[in-house]
Structures are given as structure tokens and as C-alpha cells.
VOLO-434275 format. One record per residue (C-alpha): z, y, x; residue number from 1. Coordinates in pm, 1 decimal, always signed. Layout:
<Z: Z | Y: Y | X: X | k: NUM>
...
! end
This chain:
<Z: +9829.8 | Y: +5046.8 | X: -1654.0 | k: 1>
<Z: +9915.7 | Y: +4961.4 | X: -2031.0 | k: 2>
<Z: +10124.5 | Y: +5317.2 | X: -2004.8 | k: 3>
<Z: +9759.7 | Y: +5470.7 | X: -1943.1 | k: 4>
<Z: +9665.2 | Y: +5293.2 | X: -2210.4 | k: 5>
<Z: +9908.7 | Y: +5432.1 | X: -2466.7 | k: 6>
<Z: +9820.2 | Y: +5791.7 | X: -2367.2 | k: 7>
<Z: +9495.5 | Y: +5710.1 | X: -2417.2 | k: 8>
<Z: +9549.1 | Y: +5603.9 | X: -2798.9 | k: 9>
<Z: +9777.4 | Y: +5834.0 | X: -2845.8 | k: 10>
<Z: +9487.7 | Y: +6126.4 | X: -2732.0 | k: 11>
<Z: +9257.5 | Y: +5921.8 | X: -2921.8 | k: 12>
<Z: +9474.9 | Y: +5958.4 | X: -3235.8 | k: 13>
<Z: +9508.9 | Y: +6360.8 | X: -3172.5 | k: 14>
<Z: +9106.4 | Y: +6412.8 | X: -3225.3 | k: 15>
<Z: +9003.7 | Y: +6381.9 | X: -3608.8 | k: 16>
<Z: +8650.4 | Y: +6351.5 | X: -3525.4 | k: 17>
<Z: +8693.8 | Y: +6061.5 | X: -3357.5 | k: 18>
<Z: +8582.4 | Y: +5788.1 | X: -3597.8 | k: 19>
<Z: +8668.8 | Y: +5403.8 | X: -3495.5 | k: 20>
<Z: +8364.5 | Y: +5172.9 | X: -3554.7 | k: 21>
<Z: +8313.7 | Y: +4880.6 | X: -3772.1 | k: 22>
<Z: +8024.4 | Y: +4745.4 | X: -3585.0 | k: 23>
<Z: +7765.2 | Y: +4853.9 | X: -3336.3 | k: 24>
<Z: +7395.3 | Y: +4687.6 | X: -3269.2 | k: 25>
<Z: +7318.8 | Y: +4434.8 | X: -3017.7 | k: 26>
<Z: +6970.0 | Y: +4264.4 | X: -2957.8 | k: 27>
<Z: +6839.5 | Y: +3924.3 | X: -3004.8 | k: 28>
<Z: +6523.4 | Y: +4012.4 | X: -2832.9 | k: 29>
<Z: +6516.1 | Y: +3970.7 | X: -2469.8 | k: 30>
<Z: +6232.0 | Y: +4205.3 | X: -2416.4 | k: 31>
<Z: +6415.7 | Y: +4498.2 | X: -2630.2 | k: 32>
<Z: +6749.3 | Y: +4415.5 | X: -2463.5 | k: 33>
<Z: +6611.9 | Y: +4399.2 | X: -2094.3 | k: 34>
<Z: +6392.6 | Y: +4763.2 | X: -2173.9 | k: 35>
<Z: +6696.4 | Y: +4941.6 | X: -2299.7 | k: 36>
<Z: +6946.4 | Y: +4789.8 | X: -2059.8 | k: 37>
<Z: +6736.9 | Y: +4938.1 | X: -1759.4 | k: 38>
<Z: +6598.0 | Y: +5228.7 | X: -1928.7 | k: 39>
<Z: +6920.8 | Y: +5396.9 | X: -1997.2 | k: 40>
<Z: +7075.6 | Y: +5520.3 | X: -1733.6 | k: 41>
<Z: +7034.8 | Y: +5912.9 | X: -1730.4 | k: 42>
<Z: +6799.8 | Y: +5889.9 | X: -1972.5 | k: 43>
<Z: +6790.3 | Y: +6037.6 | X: -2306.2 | k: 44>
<Z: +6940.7 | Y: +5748.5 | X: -2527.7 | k: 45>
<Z: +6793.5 | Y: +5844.1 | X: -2898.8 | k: 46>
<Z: +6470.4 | Y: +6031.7 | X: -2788.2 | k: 47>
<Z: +6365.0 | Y: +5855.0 | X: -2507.4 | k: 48>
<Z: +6504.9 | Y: +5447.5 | X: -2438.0 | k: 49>
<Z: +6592.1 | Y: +5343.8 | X: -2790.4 | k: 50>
<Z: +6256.7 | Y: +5424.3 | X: -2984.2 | k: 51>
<Z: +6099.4 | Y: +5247.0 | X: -2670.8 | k: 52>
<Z: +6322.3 | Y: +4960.0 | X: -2682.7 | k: 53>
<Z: +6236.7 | Y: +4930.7 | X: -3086.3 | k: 54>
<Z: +5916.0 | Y: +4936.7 | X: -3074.2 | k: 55>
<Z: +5929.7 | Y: +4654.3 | X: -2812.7 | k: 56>
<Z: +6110.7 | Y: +4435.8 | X: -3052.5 | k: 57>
<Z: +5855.6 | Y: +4513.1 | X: -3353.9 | k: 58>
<Z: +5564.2 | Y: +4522.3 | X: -3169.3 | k: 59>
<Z: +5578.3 | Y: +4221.2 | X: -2967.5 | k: 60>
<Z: +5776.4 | Y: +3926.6 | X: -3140.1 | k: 61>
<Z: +5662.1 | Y: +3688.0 | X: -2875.0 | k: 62>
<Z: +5910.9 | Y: +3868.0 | X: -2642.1 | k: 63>
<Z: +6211.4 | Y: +3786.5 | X: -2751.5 | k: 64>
<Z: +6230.3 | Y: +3502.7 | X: -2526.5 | k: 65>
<Z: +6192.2 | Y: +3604.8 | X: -2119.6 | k: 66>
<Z: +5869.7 | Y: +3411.5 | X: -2067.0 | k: 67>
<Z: +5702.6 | Y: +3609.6 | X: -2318.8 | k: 68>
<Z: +5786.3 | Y: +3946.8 | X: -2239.8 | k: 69>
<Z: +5713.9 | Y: +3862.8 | X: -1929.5 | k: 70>
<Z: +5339.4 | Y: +3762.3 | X: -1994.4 | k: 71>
<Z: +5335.2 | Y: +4074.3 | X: -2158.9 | k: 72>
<Z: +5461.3 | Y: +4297.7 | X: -1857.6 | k: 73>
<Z: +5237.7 | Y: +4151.4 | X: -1624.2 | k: 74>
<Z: +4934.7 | Y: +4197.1 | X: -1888.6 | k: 75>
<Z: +4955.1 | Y: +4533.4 | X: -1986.3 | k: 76>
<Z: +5104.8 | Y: +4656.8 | X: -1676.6 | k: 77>
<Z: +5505.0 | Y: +4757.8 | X: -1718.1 | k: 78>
<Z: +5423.3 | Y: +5169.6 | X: -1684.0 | k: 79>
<Z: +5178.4 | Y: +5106.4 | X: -1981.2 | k: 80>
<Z: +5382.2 | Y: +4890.4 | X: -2184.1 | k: 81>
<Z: +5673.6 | Y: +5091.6 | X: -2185.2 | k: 82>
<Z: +5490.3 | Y: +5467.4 | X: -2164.1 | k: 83>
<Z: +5732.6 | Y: +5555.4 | X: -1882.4 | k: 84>
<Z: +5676.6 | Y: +5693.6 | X: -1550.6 | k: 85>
<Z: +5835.2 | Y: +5623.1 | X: -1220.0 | k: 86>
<Z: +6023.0 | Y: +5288.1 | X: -1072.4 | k: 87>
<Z: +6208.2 | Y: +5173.7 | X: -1385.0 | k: 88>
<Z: +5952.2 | Y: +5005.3 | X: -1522.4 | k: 89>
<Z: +5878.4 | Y: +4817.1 | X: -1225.3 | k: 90>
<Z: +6281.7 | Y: +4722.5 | X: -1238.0 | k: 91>
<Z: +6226.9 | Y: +4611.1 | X: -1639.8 | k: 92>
<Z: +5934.1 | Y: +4348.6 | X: -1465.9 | k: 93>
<Z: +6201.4 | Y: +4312.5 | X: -1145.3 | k: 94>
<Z: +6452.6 | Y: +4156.8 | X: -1378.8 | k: 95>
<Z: +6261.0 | Y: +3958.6 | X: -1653.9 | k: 96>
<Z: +6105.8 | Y: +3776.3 | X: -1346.7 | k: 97>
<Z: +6492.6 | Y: +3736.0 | X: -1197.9 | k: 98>
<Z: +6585.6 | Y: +3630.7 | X: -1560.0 | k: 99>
<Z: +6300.8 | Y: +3368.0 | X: -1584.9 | k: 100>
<Z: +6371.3 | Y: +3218.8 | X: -1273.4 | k: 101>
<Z: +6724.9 | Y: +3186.4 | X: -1388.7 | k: 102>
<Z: +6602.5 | Y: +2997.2 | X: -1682.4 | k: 103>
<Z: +6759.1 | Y: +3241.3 | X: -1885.2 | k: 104>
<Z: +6507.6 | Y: +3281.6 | X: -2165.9 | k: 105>
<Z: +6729.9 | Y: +3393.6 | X: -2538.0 | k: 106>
<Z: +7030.5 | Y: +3657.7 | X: -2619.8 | k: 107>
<Z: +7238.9 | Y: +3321.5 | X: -2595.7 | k: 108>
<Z: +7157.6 | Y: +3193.3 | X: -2286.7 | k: 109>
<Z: +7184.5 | Y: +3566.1 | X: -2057.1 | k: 110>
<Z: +7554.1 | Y: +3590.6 | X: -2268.8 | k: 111>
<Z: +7673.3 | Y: +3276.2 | X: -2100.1 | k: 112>
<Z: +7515.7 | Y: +3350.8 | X: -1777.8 | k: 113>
<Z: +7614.1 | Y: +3712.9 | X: -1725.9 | k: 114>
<Z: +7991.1 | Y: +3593.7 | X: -1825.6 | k: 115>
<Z: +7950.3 | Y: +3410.8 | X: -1489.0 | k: 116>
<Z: +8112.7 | Y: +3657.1 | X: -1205.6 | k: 117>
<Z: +7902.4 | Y: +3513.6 | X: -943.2 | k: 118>
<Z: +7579.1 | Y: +3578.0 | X: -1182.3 | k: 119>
<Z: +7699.2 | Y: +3907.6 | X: -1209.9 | k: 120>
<Z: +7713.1 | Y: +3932.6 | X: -842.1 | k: 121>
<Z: +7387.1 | Y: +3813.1 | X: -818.5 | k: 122>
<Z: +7209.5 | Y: +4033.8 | X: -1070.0 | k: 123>
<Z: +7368.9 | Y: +4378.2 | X: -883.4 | k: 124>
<Z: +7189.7 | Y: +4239.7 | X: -586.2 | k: 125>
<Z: +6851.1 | Y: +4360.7 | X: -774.6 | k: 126>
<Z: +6811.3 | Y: +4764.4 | X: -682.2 | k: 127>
<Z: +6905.6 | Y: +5026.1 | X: -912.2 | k: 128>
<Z: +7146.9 | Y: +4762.4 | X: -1092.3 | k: 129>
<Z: +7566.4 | Y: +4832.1 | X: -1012.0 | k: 130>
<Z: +7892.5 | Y: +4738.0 | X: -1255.0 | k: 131>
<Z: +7763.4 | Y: +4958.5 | X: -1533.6 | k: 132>
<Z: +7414.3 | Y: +4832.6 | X: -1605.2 | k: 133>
<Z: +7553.4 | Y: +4486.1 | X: -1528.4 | k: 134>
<Z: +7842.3 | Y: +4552.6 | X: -1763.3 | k: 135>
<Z: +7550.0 | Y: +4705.3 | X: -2043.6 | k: 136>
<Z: +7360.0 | Y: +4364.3 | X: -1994.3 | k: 137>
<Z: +7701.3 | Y: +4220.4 | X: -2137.0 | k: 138>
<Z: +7725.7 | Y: +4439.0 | X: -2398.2 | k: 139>
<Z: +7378.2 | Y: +4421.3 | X: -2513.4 | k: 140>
<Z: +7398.3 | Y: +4013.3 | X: -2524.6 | k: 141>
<Z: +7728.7 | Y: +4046.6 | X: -2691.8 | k: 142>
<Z: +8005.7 | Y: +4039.4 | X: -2439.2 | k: 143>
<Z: +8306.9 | Y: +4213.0 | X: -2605.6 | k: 144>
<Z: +8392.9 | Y: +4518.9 | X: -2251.7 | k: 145>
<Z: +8292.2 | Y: +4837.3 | X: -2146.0 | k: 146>
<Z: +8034.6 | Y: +4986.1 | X: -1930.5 | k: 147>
<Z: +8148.9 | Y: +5293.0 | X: -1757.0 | k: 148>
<Z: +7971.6 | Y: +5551.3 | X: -1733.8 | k: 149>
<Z: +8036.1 | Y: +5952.0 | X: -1673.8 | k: 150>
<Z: +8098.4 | Y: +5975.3 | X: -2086.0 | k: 151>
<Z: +8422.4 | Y: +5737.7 | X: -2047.9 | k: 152>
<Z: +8523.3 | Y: +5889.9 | X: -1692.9 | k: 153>
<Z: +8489.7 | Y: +6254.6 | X: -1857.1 | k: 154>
<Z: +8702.9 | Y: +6153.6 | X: -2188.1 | k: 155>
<Z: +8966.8 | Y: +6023.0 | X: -2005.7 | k: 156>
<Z: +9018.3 | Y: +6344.6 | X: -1806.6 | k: 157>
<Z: +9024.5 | Y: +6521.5 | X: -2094.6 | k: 158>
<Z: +9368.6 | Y: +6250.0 | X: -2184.6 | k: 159>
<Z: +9500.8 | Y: +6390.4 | X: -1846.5 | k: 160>
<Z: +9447.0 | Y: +6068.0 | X: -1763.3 | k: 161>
<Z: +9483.8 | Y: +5971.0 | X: -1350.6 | k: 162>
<Z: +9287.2 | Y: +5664.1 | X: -1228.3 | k: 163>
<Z: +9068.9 | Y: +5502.6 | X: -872.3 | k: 164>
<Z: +8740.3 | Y: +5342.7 | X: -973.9 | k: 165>
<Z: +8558.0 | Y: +5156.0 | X: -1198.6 | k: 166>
<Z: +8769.4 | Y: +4836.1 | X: -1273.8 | k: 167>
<Z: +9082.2 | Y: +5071.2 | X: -1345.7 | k: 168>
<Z: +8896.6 | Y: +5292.6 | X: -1592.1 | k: 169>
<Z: +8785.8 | Y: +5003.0 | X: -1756.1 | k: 170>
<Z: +9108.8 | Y: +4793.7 | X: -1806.1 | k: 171>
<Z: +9240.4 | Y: +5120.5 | X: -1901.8 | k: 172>
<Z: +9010.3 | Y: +5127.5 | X: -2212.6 | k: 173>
<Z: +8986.5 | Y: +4773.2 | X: -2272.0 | k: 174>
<Z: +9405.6 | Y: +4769.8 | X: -2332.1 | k: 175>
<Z: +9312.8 | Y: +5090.1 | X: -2537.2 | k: 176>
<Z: +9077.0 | Y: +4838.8 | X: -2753.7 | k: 177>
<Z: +9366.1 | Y: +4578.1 | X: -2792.3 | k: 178>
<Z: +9620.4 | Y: +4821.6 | X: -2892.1 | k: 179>
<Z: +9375.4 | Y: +4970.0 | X: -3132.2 | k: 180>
<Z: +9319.9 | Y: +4607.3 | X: -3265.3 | k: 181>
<Z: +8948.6 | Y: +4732.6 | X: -3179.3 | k: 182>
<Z: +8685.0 | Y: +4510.2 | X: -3018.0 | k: 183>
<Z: +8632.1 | Y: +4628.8 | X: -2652.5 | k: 184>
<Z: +8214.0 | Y: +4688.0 | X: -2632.8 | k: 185>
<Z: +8274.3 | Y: +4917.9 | X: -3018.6 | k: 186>
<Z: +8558.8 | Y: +5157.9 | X: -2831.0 | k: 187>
<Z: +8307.4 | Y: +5201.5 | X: -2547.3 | k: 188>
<Z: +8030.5 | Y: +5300.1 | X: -2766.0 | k: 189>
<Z: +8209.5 | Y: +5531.3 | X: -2993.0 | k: 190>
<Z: +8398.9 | Y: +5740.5 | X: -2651.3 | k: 191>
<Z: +7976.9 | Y: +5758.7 | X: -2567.5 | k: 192>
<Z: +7893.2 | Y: +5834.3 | X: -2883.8 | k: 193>
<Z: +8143.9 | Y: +6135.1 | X: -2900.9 | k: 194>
<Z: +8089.4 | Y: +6232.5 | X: -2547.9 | k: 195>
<Z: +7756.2 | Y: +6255.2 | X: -2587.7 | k: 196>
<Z: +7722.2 | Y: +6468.8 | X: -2930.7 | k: 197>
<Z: +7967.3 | Y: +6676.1 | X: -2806.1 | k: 198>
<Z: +7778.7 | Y: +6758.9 | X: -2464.8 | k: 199>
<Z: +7446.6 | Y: +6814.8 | X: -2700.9 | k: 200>
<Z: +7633.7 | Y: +7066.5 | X: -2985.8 | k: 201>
<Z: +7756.9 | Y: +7257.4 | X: -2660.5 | k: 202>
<Z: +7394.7 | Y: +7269.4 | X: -2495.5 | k: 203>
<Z: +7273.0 | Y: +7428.3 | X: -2818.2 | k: 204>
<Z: +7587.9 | Y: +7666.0 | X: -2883.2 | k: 205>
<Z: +7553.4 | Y: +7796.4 | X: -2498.8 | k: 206>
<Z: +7366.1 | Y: +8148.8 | X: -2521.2 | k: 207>
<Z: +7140.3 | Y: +8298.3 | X: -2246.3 | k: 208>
<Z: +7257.9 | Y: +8628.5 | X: -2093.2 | k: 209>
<Z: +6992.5 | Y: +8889.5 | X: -1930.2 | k: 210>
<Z: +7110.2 | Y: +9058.4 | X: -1649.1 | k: 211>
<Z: +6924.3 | Y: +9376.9 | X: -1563.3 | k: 212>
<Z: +6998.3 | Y: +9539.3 | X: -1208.5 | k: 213>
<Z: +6884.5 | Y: +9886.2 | X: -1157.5 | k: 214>
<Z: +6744.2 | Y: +9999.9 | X: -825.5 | k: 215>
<Z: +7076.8 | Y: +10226.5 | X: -807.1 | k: 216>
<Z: +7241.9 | Y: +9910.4 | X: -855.0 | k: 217>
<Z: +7382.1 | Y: +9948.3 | X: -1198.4 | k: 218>
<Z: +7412.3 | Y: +9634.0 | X: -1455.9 | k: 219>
<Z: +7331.4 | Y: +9571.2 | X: -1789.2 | k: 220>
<Z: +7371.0 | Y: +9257.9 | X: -1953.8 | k: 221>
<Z: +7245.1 | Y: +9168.3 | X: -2291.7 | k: 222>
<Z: +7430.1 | Y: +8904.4 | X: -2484.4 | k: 223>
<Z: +7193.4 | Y: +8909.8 | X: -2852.5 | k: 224>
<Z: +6866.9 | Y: +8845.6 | X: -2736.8 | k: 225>
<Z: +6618.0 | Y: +8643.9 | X: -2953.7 | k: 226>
<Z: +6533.9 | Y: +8340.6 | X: -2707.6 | k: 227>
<Z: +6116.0 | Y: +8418.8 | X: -2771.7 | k: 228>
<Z: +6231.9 | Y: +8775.5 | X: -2627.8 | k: 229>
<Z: +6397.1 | Y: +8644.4 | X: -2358.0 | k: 230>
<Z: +6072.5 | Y: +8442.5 | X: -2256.9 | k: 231>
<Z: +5829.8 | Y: +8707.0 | X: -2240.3 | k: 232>
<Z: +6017.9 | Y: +8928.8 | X: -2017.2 | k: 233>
<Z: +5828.8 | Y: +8855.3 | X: -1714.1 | k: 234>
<Z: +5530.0 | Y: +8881.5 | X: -1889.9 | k: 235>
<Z: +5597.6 | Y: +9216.9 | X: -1999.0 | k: 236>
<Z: +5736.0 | Y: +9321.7 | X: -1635.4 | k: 237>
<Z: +5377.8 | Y: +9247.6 | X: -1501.8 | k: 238>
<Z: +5221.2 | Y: +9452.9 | X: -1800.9 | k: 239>
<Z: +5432.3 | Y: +9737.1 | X: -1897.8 | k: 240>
<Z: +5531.1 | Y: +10051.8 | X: -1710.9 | k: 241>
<Z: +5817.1 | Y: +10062.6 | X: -1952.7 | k: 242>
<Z: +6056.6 | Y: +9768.2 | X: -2113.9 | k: 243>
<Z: +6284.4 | Y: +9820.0 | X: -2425.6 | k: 244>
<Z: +6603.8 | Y: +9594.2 | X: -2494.0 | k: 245>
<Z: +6753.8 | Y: +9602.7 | X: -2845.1 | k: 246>
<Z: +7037.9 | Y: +9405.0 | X: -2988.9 | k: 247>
<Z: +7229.2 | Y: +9398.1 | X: -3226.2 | k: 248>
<Z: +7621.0 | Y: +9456.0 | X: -3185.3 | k: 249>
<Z: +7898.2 | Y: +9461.5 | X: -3444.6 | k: 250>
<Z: +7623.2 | Y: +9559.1 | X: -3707.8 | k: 251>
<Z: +7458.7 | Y: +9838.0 | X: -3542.0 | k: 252>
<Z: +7167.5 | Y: +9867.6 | X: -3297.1 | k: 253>
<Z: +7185.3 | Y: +9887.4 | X: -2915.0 | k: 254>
<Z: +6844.8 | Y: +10007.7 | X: -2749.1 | k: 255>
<Z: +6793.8 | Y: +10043.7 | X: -2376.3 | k: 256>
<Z: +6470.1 | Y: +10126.8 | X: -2258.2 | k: 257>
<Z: +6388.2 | Y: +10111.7 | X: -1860.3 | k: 258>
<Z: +6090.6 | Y: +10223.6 | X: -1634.9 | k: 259>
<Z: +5984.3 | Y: +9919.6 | X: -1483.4 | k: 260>
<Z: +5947.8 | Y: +10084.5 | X: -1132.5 | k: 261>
<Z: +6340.0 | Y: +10130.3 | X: -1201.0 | k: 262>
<Z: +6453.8 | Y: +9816.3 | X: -1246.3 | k: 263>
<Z: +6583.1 | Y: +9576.8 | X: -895.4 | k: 264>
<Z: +6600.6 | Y: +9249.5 | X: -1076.0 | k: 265>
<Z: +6621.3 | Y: +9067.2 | X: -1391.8 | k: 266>
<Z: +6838.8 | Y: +8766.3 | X: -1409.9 | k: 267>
<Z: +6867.9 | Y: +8513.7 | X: -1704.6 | k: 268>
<Z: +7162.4 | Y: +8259.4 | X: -1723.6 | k: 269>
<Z: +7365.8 | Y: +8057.8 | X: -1976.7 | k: 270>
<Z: +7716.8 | Y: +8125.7 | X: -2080.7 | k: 271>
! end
């Protein structure tokens, strides 16, 4: 295991983006740190669970203790509260009643609890909650480990890295921490944090390709096509007895232009 680990800093070490933290945020607001530890998973962090989980904490001082937020939830209705569809706000009501029947009412008080294996246990018993989200919980109250999630599986590939389940990627990156003299909860969040930016500069860097397939079966892709273009193809299928393609290669201009009653089928796809 700790010759895992090694690799791993010594990947870690190869990557000059890769920026070691000096802290990271945690909550002392049970009401923030219950919405973003059950919003979050497959969710759009930054756009989506932490401006919700914010405005929780600003909004609604009364619910930084369990028993508060809770009055709130069942007030307002959780769906309402949170401006989120589906079954996760039901789970955010789920576990600040579990919570409050715990007697678990401050930051303080879930950070000794959840430290507790056979808490642990117990709160993965609640649906929609495994090791990660119980791990986040940790984090979020100020445990010092990792939650893993698909970012940390994915980085450690990319070390060449072998392992079998959760509780060896994790000891993996904790001894990663220790060796990097780097609290365990700040490694986690900056492997997510470069994961994560990563996977959104490709998204926008990956270009959409039109395939055109003539009824005599012969292909032309185009690579250059302004995205708005690209859009109102179908539009222009259903209204034009003729459609023109134009790009722009290696400085000069490429023009195609097809009979509409020619053309098999149009296919659009990312690179």
C-alpha cells in the first residue's frame, strides 16, 4: 500500500498545475452543511449545490443548529426551501430529522458522532447515503479523510495506479496526505478540484463535427462550423430546397452546397 502511495506523490509531483492547498472551507451551520452534503452528488458543485448551500447559511441563521433547520424544512416545504426538484430534498428533511433524533444539533456535536463507526453504519442505513456521502459528512464537520468519488478513482488511473474498492483508494490517498505532510480532507479536495476543471476545460475545447451522408452514400464532414450554424440545420432542412456549408480551412474558404432531396442524413457529434 504505502508503495501506491509513493507513486502517487511522485505523479502528483510530475503535474505543475497541481497546486497543494493551505486550507479549504468547512461549515458551522448545520443546515448549510446537511444541504450541501446531500446535494452534491452528481450535481453541479459551483452552479448548482454551493450557491444553495450559501444562501441557506445567510438566509436562515436560526439553522445552524438541527432543530432549526428543521422547523424550517417542515415550514416551507424542503422542494421550496432548497429550489430543487426530485427526492433529494426529501433526503436533506430525511437526515436533519435522523440528526435531531440523534441529538446531534452543532458542527461539534455531528464531528464526534460521525467519528463513531457504528454511527457511520447507522447513517448509510438512510437511502441514497453510502461511504462517500458519509465520508463528505466528515469532511464537512471537519474530519481530516477523503471521500471518494469518480474524480479520485479517475486521477489515480491516470498514476497507473492498480487498486479493489473504496477503503483501498482511500488509504492510498490518505498515506499520499502524510507523505505530503498534507492534511487528508485538503488532498481530497484539491485531486476534485483538478479533476473537475480539467473535465470542464475539455467539455468546452471538444468541437462538434457535421456529418453529411449523401443518398449515393458519400460523406462529408465539417470540422469549422459556427455552433449557431450548427443549430439551425434542421431548421433549414425543413425550409430550404438547397443547404450551403462553408468553413474555413488553413485560411481559405470551403463551400459545399447540397440539394436537400440529395442528402440521406445529417449527423452531429463531438470530437
Amino acid at each position: 500500500m504505502e508503495n501506491k502511495s509513493l507513486h502517487l506523490v511522485s505523479f502528483i509531483k510530475t503535474l505543475p498545475d497541481f497546486v497543494l492547498l493551505t486550507e479549504i472551507d468547512t461549515y458551522d451551520h448545520m443546515g448549510a452543511l446537511i444541504t450541501d452534503a446531500i446535494l452534491q452528488s452528481g450535481i453541479k458543485y459551483n452552479y448548482v449545490v454551493k450557491p444553495r448551500a450559501e444562501r441557506i447559511q445567510k438566509d436562515y441563521p436560526e439553522a445552524k443548529i438541527t432543530t432549526g433547520f428543521l422547523n424550517i424544512l417542515l415550514d416551507k416545504s424542503p422542494n421550496k426551501l432548497l429550489d430543487f426538484e426530485g427526492s433529494k430534498p426529501l433526503r436533506v428533511l430525511e437526515v436533519a430529522k435522523f440528526f435531531h433524533n440523534e441529538g446531534i444539533e452543532t458542527v461539534e456535536q455531528l464531528r464526534n458522532w460521525i467519528n463513531i463507526s457504528e454511527n457511520r453504519t447507522r447513517l448509510m442505513k438512510i437511502k441514497g447515503i453510502k461511504d462517500k456521502t458519509a465520508d463528505y459528512f466528515g469532511i464537512l464537520s471537519g474530519l481530516d479523510t477523503n471521500a471518494v468519488d469518480r474524480h479520485l478513482i479517475n486521477f489515480l488511473k491516470e498514476a497507473g495506479l492498480d487498486f479493489k474498492g473504496y477503503e483501498e483508494v482511500q488509504k492510498i490517498i490518505n498515506q499520499a496526505a502524510d507523505i505530503l505532510d498534507q492534511p487528508k480532507a485538503y488532498l481530497d479536495h484539491i485531486i476534485w478540484k483538478y479533476m473537475s476543471e480539467r473535465k470542464n476545460e475539455e467539455k468546452i475545447m471538444r468541437k462538434k463535427v457535421v456529418s453529411i451522408v449523401s443518398k449515393n452514400e458519400e460523406v462529408q464532414d465539417f470540422y469549422n462550423l459556427p455552433l449557431e450554424r450548427i443549430n439551425n440545420i434542421e431548421n433549414e432542412l425543413n425550409e430550404s430546397k438547397f443547404i450551403k456549408f462553408i468553413e474555413i480551412k488553413d485560411g481559405k474558404e470551403f463551400i459545399r452546397i447540397y440539394n436537400v432531396n440529395e442528402i440521406s442524413k445529417i449527423t452531429i457529434w463531438e470530437m
